[in-house]
C-alpha positions in Angstrom: -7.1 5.7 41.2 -5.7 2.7 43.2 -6.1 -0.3 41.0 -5.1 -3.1 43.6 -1.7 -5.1 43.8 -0.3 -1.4 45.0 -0.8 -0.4 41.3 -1.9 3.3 41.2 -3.3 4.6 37.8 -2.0 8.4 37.3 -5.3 10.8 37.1 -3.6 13.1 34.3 -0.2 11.6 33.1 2.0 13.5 30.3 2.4 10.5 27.4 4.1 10.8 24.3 2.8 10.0 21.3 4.7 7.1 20.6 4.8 4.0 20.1 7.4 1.0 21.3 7.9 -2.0 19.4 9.8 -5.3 21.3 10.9 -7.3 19.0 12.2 -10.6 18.3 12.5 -10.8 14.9 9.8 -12.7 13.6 7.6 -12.3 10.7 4.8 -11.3 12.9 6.5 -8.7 14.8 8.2 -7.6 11.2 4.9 -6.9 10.1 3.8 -4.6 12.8 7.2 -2.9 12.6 6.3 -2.3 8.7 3.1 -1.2 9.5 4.1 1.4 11.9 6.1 3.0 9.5 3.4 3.1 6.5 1.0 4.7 8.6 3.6 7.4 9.8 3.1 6.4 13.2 6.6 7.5 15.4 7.8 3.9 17.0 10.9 3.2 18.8 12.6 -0.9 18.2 13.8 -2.8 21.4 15.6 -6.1 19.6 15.5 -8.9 22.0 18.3 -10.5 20.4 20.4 -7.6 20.6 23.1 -8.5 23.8 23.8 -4.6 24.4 20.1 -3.6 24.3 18.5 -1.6 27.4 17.2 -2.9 30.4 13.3 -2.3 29.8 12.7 -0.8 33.2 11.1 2.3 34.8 13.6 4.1 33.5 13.6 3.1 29.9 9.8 3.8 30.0 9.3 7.7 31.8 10.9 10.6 31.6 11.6 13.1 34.5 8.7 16.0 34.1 8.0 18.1 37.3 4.4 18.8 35.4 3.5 15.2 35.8 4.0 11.6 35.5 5.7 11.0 31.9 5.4 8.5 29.9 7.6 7.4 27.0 4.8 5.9 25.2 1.3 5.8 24.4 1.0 1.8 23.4 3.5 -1.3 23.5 3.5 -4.2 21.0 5.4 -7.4 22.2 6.0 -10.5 19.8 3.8 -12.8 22.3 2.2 -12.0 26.0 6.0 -12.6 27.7 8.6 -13.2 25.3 11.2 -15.3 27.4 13.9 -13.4 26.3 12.8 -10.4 29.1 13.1 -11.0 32.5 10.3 -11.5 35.3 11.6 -8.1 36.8 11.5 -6.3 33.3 7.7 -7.7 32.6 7.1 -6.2 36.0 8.5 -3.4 35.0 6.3 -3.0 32.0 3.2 -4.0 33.4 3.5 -1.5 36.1 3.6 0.8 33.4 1.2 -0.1 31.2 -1.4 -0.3 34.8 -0.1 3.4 35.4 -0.4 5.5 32.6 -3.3 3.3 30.8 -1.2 2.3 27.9 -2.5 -0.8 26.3 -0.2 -3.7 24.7 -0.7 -5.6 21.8 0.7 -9.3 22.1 1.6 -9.9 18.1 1.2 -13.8 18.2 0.0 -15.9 21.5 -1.2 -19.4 22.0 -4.4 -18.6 24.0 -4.9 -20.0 27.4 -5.4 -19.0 31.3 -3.0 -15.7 31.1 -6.1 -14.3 28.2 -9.1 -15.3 30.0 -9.2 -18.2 27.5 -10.1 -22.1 27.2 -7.2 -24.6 25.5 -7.3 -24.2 22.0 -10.3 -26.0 20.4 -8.1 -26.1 16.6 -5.1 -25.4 15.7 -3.7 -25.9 12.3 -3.8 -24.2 8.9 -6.2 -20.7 8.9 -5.8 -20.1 5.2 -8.6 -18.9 3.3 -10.7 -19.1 6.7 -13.8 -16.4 6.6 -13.4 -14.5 10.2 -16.3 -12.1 11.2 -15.6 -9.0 12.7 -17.8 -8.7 16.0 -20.3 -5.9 16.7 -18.5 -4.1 19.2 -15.3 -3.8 17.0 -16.6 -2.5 14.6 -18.7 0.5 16.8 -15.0 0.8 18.0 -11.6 1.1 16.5 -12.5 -1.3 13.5 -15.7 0.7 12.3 -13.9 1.1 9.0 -14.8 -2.8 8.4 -17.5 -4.9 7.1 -18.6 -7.5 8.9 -16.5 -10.3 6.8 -13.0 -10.2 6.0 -11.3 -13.3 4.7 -7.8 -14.7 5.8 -5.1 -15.3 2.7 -4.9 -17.9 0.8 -2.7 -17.2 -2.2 -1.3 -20.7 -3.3 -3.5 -23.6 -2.0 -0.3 -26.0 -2.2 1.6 -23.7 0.5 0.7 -23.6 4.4 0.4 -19.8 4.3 -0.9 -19.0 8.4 -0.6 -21.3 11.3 -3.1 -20.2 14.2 -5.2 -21.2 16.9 -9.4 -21.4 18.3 -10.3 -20.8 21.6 -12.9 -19.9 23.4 -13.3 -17.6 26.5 -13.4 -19.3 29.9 -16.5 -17.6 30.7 -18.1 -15.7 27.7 -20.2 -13.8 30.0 -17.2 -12.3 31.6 -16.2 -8.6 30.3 -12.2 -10.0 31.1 -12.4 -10.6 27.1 -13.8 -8.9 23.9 -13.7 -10.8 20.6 -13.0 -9.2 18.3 -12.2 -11.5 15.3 -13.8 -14.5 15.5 -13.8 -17.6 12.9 -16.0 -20.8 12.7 -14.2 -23.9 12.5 -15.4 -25.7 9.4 -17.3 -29.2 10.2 -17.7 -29.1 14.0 -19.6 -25.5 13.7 -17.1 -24.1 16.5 -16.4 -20.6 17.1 -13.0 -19.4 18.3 -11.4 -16.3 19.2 -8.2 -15.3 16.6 -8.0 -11.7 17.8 -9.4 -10.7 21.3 -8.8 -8.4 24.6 -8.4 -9.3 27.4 -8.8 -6.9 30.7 -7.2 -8.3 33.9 -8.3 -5.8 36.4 -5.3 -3.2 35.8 -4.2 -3.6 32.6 -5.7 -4.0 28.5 -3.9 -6.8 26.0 -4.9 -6.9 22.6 -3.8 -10.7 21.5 -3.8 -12.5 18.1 -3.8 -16.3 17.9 -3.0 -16.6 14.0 0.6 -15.6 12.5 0.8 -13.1 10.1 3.2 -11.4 7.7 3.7 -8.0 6.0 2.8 -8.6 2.6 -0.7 -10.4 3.7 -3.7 -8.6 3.2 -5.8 -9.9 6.0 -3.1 -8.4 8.5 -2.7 -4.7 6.8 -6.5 -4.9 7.1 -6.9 -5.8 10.2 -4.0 -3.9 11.5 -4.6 -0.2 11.6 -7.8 -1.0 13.9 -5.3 -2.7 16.0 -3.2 0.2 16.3 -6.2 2.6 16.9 -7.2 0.3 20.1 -3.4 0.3 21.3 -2.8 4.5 21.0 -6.4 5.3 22.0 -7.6 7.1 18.6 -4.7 9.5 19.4 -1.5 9.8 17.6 0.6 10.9 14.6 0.7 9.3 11.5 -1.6 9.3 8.4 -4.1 6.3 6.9 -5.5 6.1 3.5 -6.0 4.0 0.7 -5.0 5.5 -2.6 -6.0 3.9 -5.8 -5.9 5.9 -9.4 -4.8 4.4 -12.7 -3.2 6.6 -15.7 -3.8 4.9 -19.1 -1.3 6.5 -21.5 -1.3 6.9 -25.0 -4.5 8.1 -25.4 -5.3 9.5 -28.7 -1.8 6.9 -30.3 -2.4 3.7 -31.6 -0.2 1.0 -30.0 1.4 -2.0 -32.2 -0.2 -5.2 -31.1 1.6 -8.9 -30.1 1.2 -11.5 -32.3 1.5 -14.8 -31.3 2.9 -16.3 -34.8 6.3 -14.9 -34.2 6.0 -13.6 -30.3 7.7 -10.4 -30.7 5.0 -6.7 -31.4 4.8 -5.8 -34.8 6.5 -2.8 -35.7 8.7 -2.8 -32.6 10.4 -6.0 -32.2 9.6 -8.3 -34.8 12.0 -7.1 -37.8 13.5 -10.3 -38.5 10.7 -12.5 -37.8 7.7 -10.8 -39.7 7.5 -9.8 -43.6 8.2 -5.9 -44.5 5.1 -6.2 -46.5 2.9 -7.6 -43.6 0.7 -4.7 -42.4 0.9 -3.8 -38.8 -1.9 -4.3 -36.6 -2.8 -1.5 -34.3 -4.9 -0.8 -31.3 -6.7 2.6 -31.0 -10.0 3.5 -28.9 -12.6 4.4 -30.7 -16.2 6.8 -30.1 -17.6 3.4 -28.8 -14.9 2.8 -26.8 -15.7 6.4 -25.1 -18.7 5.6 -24.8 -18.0 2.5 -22.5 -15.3 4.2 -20.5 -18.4 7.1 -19.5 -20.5 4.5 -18.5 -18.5 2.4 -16.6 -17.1 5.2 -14.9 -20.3 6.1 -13.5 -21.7 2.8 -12.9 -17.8 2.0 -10.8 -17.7 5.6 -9.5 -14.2 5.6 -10.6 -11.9 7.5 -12.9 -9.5 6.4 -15.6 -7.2 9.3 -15.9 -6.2 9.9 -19.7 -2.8 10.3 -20.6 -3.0 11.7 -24.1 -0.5 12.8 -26.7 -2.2 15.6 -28.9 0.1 14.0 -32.3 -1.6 11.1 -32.4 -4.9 13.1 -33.3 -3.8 15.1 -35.7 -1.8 12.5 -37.7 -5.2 10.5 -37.3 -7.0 14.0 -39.0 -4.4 14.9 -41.5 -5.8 12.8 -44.4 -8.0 14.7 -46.8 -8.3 17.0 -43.3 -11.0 14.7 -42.2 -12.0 15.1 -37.9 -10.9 12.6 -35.9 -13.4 11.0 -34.3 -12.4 10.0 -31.2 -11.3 13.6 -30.5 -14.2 14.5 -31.0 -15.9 11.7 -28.8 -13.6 12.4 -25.9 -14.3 16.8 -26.5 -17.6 16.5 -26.2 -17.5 14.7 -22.9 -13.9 16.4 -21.4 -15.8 17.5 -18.6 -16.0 13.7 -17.4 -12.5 12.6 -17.5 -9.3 13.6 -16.1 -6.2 14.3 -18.6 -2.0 14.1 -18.1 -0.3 15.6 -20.8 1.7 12.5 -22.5 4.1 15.1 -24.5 2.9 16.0 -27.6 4.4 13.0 -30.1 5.6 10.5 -27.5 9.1 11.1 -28.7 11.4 9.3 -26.4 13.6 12.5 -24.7 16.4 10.7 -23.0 20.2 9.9 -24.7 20.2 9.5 -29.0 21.1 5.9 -29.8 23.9 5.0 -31.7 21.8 4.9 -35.0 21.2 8.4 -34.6 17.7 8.9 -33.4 16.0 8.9 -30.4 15.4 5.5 -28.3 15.9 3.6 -25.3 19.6 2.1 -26.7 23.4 2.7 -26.1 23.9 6.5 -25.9 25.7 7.0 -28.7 28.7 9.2 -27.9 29.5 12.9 -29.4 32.0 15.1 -29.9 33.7 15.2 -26.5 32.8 11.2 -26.1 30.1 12.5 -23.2 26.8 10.6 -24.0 24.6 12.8 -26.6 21.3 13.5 -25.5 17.8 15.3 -27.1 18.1 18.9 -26.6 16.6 20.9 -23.9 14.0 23.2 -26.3 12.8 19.9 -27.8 11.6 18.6 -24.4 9.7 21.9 -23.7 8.2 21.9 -27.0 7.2 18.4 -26.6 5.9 19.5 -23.1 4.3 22.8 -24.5 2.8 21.7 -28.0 0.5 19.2 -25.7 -0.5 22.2 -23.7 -1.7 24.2 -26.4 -3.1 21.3 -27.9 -5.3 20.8 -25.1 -6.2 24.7 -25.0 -7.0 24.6 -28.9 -9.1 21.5 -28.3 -11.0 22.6 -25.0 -9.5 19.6 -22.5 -9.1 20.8 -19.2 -5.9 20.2 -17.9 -3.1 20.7 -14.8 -0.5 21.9 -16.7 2.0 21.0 -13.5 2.2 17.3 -14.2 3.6 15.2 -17.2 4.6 11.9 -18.2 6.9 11.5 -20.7 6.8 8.8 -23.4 8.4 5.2 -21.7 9.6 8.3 -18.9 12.3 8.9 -20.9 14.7 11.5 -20.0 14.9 10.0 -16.7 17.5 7.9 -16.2 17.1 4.3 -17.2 19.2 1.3 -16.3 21.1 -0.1 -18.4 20.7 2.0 -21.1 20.7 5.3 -19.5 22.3 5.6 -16.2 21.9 9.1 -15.7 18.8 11.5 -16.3 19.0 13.4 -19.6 21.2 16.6 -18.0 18.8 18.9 -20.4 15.8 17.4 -18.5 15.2 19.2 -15.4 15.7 23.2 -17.1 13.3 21.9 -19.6 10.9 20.9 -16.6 11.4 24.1 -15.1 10.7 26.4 -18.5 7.7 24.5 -19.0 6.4 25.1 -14.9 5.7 21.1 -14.3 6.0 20.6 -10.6 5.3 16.5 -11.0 6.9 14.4 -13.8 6.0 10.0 -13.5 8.9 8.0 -13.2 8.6 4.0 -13.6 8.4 2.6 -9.6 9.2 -0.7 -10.7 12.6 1.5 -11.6 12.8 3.9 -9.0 10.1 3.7 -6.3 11.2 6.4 -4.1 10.4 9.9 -5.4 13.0 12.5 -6.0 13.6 16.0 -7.0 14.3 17.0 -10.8 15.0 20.8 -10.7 11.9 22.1 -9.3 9.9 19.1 -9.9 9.5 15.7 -8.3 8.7 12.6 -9.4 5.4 10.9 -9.7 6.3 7.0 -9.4 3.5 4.6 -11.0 3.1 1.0 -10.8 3.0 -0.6 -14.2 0.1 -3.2 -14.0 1.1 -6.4 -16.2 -1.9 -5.6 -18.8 0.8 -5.1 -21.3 0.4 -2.0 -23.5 0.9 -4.2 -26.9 -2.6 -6.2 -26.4 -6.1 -5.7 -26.6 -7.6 -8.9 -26.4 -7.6 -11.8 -23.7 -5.9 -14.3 -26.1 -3.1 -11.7 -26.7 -2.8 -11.0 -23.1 -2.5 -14.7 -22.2 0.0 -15.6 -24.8 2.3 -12.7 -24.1 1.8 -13.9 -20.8 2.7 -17.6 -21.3 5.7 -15.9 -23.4 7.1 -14.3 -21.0 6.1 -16.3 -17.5 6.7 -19.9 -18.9 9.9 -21.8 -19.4 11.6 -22.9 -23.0 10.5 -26.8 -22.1 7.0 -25.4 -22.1 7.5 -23.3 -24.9 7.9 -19.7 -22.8 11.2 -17.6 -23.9 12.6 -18.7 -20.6 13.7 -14.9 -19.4 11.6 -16.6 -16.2 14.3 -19.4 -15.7 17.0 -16.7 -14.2 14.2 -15.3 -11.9 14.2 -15.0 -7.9 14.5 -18.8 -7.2 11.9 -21.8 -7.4 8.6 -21.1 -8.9 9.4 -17.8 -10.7 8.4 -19.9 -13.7 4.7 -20.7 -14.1 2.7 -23.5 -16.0 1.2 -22.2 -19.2 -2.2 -20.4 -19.4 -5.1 -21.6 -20.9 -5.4 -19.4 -23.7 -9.2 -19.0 -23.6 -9.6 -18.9 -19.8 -6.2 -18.2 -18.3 -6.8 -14.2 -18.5 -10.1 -14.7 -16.1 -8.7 -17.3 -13.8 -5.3 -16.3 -13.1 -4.1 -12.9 -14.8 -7.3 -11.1 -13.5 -7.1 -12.4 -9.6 -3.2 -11.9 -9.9 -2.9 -8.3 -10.9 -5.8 -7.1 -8.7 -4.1 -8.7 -6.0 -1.1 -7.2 -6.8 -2.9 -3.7 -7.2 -4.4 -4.0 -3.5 -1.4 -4.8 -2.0 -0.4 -1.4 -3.3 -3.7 0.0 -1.7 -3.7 -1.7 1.8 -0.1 -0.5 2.0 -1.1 3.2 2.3 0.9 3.8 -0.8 -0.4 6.8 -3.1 1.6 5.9 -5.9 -0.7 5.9 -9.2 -0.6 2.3 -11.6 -0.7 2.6 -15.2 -1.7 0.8 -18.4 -2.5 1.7 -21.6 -5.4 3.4 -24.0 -5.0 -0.1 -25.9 -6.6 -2.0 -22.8 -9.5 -0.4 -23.6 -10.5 -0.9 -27.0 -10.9 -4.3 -28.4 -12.4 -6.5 -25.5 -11.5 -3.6 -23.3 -9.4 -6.0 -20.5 -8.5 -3.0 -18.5 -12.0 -3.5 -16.7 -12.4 -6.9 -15.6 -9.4 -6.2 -13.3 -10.4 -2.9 -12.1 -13.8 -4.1 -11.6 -11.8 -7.0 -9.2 -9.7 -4.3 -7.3 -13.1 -2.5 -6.5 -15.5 -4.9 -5.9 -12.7 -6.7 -3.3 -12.4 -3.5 -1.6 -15.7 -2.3 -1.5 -16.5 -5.7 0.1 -14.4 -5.3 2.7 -14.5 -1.4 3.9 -17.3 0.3 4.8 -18.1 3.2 3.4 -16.5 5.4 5.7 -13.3 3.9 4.2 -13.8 5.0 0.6 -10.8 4.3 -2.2 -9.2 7.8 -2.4 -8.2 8.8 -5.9 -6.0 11.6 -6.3 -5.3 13.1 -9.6 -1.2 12.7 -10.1 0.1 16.4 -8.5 -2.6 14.9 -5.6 -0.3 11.6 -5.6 2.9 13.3 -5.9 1.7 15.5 -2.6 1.0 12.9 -0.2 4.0 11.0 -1.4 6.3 14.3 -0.5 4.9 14.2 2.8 4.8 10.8 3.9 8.5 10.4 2.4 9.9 13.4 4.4 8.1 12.3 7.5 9.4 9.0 7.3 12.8 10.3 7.1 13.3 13.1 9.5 10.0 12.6 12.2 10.7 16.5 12.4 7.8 17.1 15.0 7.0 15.3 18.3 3.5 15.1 20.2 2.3 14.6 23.8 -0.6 14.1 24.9 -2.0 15.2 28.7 -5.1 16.3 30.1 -7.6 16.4 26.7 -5.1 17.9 24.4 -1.9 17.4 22.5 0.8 19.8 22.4 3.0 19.7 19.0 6.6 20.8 18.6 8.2 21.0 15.4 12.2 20.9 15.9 12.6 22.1 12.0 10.2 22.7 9.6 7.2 19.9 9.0 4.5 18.9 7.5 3.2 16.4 10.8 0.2 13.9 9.8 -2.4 13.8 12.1 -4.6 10.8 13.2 -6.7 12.0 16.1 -11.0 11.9 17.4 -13.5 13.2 15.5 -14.0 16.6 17.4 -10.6 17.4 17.5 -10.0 21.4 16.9 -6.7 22.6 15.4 -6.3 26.2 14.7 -5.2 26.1 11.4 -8.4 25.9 9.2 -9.3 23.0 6.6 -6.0 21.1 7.9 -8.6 17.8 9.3 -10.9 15.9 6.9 -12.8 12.7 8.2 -11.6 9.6 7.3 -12.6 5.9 8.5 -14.2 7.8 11.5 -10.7 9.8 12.8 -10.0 13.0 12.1 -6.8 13.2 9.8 -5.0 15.3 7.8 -1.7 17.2 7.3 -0.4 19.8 9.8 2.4 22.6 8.5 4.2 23.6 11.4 7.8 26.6 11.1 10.6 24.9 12.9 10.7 25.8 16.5 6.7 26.5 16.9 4.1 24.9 18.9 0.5 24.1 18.5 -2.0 22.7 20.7 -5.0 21.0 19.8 -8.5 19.8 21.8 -9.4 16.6 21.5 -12.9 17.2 22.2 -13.9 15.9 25.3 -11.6 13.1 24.4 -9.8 11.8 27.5 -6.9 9.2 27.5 -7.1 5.7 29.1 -11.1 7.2 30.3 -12.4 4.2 30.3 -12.1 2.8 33.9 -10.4 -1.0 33.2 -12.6 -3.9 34.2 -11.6 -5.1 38.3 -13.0 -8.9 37.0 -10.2 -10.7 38.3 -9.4 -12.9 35.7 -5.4 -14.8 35.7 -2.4 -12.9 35.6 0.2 -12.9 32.5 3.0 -15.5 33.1 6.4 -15.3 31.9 5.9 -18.8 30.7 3.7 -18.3 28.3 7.0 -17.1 25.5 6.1 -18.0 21.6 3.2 -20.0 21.0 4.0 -23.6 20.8 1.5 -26.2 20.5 -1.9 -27.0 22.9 -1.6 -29.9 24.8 -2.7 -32.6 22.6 -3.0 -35.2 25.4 -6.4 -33.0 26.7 -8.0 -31.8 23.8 -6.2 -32.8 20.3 -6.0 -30.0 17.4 -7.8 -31.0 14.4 -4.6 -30.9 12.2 -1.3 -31.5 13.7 0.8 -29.4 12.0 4.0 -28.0 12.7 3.7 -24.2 14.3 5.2 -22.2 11.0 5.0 -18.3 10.0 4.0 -18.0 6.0 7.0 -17.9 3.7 7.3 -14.8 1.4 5.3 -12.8 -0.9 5.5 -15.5 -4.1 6.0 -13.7 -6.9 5.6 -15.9 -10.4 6.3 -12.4 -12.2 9.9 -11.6 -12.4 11.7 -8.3 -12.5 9.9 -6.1 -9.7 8.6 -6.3 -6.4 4.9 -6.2 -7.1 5.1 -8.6 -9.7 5.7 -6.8 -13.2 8.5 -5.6 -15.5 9.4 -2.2 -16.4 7.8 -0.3 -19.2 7.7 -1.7 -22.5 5.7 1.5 -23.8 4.7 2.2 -27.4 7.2 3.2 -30.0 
C-alpha cells in the first residue's frame, strides 16, 4: 500500500515481538524502561548518551528473511518526538520504518505543538493532584481497563511533584489527533490534551505532555494502556494486579505497646516495667470473627489466617474448658483461608547465647560452628500444625508455611546464613512455599525443594490494637529525640526521613491510613504478586487492619473497571506467578513473531512464556488463556527447542489503514520539551521545566516504607 512521500506500507511483514526503548536517561524514559520489565514485555535499550552505541538505521531495525520484510520490533518508545541526540538521517531512518511495518512510537515527554497536530500550550506549570478524564474512545480501546477518572499524584503538597503542559488540537474535528487523557485547567474551565495520538498520514505517535516517574501511580496506571496501543494488543509479557494479606498469629495473643515506657510488654520492656505488672495482650475474639465474616463479604475480599494450633490449646487447657474462638473460626472454616504458622511459633533459626531459641548472637557449640534448632523440631513444628488443622476440621494446603518472625531463614545481623537443618526439614514435611520477609530479601529463592514466598510487612505493627497505640508507636519510631521520637529516624536516607509527630487521636486516619494504602498499591500497580502481612492483633480491639484495607480497595475499585479486578492468590498462588515472572525476567528463554494473523513461538530452552494477546486468540494447549482487562493472558509451557503457533483470531497487525489527513511533519527540532513561548500566549505558572524527585519515604529501613518483622514472641 503506497502511503505517499515514496513510503510503501508492507501488506504482510514478519515483526518481532519486541519492543525498543531510546533512551536518554531521564526519569520519564526510566519509567517506561521499568515498566517494560514488570510486565514481562521483551525490550531492547538504545542509550543516547552512550558514544559507542549503533547507528539507528535500516539495518539496526530489520533482519534479512527471504519469507518477508522483517522487522526488529513491534513498537518504539523515544524520550520526546526527536531527541536531538539522533541525527536527521537516523529519524529518517526510523520513521521510514515505523511507516513500513505499521509500528507505532510512543514519544515519553513532548512539549505539544505543530509536529502533534496541536495548538501552543494553553498552561504549563504544576499537574499535581490534577483530575484527568479518560476519553470515550480510549477506553473502548486499549484503556478499557479504566474508569472514566483517574487522578495525577500528589504525595507531598510542599514538593513540585509533575511539570506538564495543555494544549489543544489545531483543529479538533481533524482525526490527525485522538485525546486520550485530557484535564481541565482549574479557573479558566480549559481543556487540554496530556496524553494524545497523533496520525500524520503514514505514521501513529502516542505523545504525553506531563513528566512522569516510576514510582508514581498515575503513570503505572496509565502505562500498560500505553503499551497495548504501541504493540497492537499483541505481545509477550503478563499484567495483573495482585493484592492478598496474611494476618499471622492467629489463634496467639500478641503483647501490646505501651506508651508509659515505649518498649511492648513482655518483649522489650524488662528494665522499664515492674515484674509484677500484668502483661496486656491482644487476642481476637468470637466477635471479632464475626466482623472479619462480614466484612469479608461486604469487601469481597479475604484475609488469609495464619494460625498456630498452640495458642488454642494453651487458651483450652485450663479446667479443659473450649476455646472459643476455635470454635468461632470451626464453625465458619469454610469462609476463610488458613497458612499453617508452625504449631507454637517457636523461633527455628540459630540458639542464642542464653541458650534458647531467638533472634540473637548464635551462640557457638562444640566445634565453635553457630548452634542451631534441630532438623526434627522444625518438622514437628511444621507437622503438629498439620494435624492440628485435620483434628480441628480447617481446610488447609499443606505446601506452604510461614514460620514464626521466618525464622530459620537467614536473618541479618543476627543470622547470616539459613538454619543448615532448614531446607531437609522443608523437604520431610512436603512444603513447596515457605514466606520470607521482602523487606529482607525481596527476590524469591530456592530452599531444598521449596521456594520462598516474600511478603511485604505493612507498618500496622503487630504489638497494637488500637489507634492511639498505633500512632504512638508510630511517633516513637518516625519522630526525632527533639520531638520526643527515639531518634532511630535521624540516621535514615537523608532529609525528611524524620516526620513531625502524629496527633494521637487523629494521626492514624489522616496520615498512617493514606500512607500505608499508598504504599500497599504501589505494590499492586507494580504487577508484583508478593502477599503483605499484619497481624491477628489488628483485628481485635478497634480492629485497624480495616480502615486501611478498606483505602487499598475502595482507591482501586475507583479507578479500574471491573474487567480489571484485584487478583488474590492464596500464598502457593503468589509463590507461582513470582517463579515465573522471576525466571522470565532473567533468561527471556522464548522469542515470538508475529506475521500474517498469527504468532509463531520458539522456546530456545525450556519456558514458561507469558502471554498478552486479543481476545479470540487460540493456543493449543487447553486452559493456558484466561481474560483479563479485556486481553487474553496467561502462562504458556513450552520444552526447549519446540514451536507453537497461535491464531489471533481474525486479529490483523497495523489493520487499521493510518489516516492520509495531512497534518505537519515531526521535526528534529522539537528535542526535550522546553518552555511555550511566553511572549504569544503566557503559561499560567512559570515554573521551571522539572521531572519529580524520588519516592519520599518518611519510613526508614525498606523500600516501601516499613521495617522488618518485629513478630510476636
Amino acid at each position: 500500500m503506497a502511503l505517499g512521500g515514496g513510503v510503501t506500507r508492507w501488506a504482510d511483514p514478519r515483526i518481532d515481538l519486541r519492543v525498543l526503548l531510546v533512551t536518554d536517561g531521564s526519569d520519564t524514559s526510566t519509567a517506561y524502561q521499568d515498566r517494560l520489565s514488570r510486565e514481562g514485555i521483551p525490550f531492547d535499550v538504545l542509550d543516547l548518551h552512550d558514544r559507542e552505541r549503533p547507528k539507528l538505521d535500516e539495518a539496526y531495525l530489520t533482519t534479512e528473511d527471504p519469507q518477508a520484510p522483517h522487522g526488529k520490533y513491534n513498537g518504539i518508545i523515544l524520550p520526546s518526538t526527536a531527541p536531538e541526540e539522533l541525527s536527521t538521517d537516523e529519524l529518517d531512518s526510523l520513521h521510514r520504518y515505523e511507516s513500513s511495518f505499521g509500528v507505532r512510537q510512543i514519544s515519553a515527554y513532548v512539549l505539544p505543538g505543530a509536529e502533534h497536530g496541536m495548538r501552543p500550550p494553553h498552561y504549563s506549570g504544576e499537574v499535581d493532584g490534577m483530575k484527568v478524564h479518560i476519553s470515550e474512545i480510549a477506553r473502548t480501546g486499549d484503556f478499557g481497563y479504566l474508569r472514566p477518572t483517574v487522578a495525577l499524584d500528589d504525595t507531598d503538597a510542599a514538593v513540585s511533584e509533575s511539570y506538564g503542559y495543555l494544549a489543544e488540537a489545531e483543529d479538533p474535528e481533524s482525526p490527525a489527533v485522538v485525546p486520550l487523557v485530557t484535564a481541565t485547567v482549574a479557573g479558566s474551565g480549559r481543556v487540554g490534551v496530556l496524553t494524545g495520538i497523533h496520525r500524520d498520514g503514514t505514521r501513529e505517535e502516542l505523545f504525553n505532555t506531563f513528566a512522569s516517574n516510576q514510582y508514581q501511580h498515575h503513570f503505572n496506571v496509565l502505562a500498560h494502556g500505553q503499551l497495548e496501543w504501541l504493540t497492537q494488543g499483541v505481545h509477550l509479557g503478563h499484567y495483573g494486579h495482585y493484592f492478598s494479606v496474611h494476618s499471622d498469629d492467629v489463634l496467639m495473643a500478641d503483647a501490646q505497646w505501651t506508651s508509659k515506657a515505649n518498649c511492648t510488654y513482655a518483649h522489650d520492656c524488662e528494665e522499664r516495667v515492674a515484674a509484677d505488672v500484668p502483661v496486656p495482650v491482644a487476642r481476637m475474639t468470637v466477635a471479632d470473627v464475626d466482623h472479619l465474616r462480614s466484612w469479608q463479604r461486604r469487601w469481597n475480599f479475604p484475609v488469609d489466617l495464619a494460625f498456630n494450633g498452640a495458642g488454642s490449646e494453651k487458651e483450652a487447657a485450663p479446667g479443659g474448658r473450649s476455646d472459643s474462638l476455635l470454635t468461632a473460626l470451626r464453625r465458619n472454616a469454610s469462609e476463610f483461608r488458613w497458612i499453617n504458622h508452625t504449631y507454637t511459633h517457636r523461633h527455628l533459626g540459630c540458639v542464642s547465647s542464653g541458650g534458647s531459641p531467638g533472634p540473637a548472637n548464635c551462640a557457638p557449640d562444640d566445634t565453635g560452628a553457630g548452634e542451631y534448632v534441630a532438623q526434627e523440631v522444625i518438622l514437628e513444628e511444621i507437622t503438629a500444625n498439620i494435624d492440628f488443622a485435620a483434628r480441628s476440621s480447617i481446610p488447609l494446603d499443606a505446601s506452604s508455611v510461614v514460620t514464626g518472625e521466618h525464622s530459620g531463614l537467614r536473618s541479618l545481623p543476627d543470622q547470616p546464613e539459613d538454619n543448615p537443618h532448614l531446607a531437609s526439614a522443608l523437604a520431610d514435611a512436603g512444603i513447596a512455599w515457605i514466606a520470607s520477609d521482602a523487606s529482607r530479601e525481596k527476590e524469591q529463592r530456592a530452599l531444598g525443594p521449596a521456594l520462598t514466598v516474600p511478603r511485604y510487612p505493612m507498618n500496622i505493627f503487630y504489638n497494637v490494637s488500637t489507634e492511639a497505640q498505633q500512632v504512638d508507636e508510630y511517633n516513637w519510631m518516625y519522630t526525632s529525640r527533639a520531638d520526643g521520637g527515639s531518634g532511630m529516624c535521624e540516621s535514615g536516607p537523608g532529609p525528611g526521613a524524620c516526620i513531625a509527630p502524629l496527633p494521637i487521636d487523629t494521626g492514624f486516619a489522616s496520615h498512617i491510613v493514606p500512607t500505608e494504602a499508598r504504599v500497599a498499591l504501589g505494590h499492586v500497580l507494580g504487577n508484583d504478586p508478593r502477599p503483605h502481612y499484619v497481624h491477628q492483633s489488628n483485628q481485635t480491639g478497634e480492629r485497624i487492619l480495616y480502615p486501611v484495607l478498606e483505602e487499598v480497595l475502595s482507591s482501586y475499585r475507583s479507578v479500574f473497571a471491573d474487567s480489571a479486578p484485584l487478583l488474590v492468590p492464596t500464598m502457593a498462588e503468589a509463590g507461582t506467578v513470582l517463579r515465573n515472572q522471576s525466571a522470565w525476567s532473567r533468561e527471556n528463554a522464548a522469542t515470538g513473531v508475529y506475521w500474517m494473523g498469527k504468532v509463531y513461538l520458539f522456546a530456545h530452552e525450556d519456558a514458561v512464556v507469558p502471554l498478552s494477546l486479543p481476545v479470540g486468540a487460540a493456543v493449543s494447549t487447553a486452559g493456558v488463556l484466561g481474560t483479563y482487562a479485556h486481553k487474553a493472558t496467561g502462562w504458556l509451557p513450552m520444552d526447549g527447542g519446540s514451536a507453537t503457533t497461535i491464531t489471533l483470531g481474525g486479529h490483523r497487525y497495523a489493520e487499521t489503514e493510518p489516516s492520509v489527513t495531512e497534518t505537519p511533519h515531526g521535526s528534529t527540532e522539537a528535542g526535550v520539551p522546553g518552555e511555550p513561548d511566553t511572549t504569544a500566549k503566557p503559561p499560567v505558572q512559570a515554573i521551571a521545566i522539572r521531572e519529580p524527585p524520588g519516592p519520599r519515604g518518611e519510613l526508614q529501613g525498606t523500600e516501601d516504607g516499613s521495617g522488618g518483622d518485629p513478630d510476636s514472641e
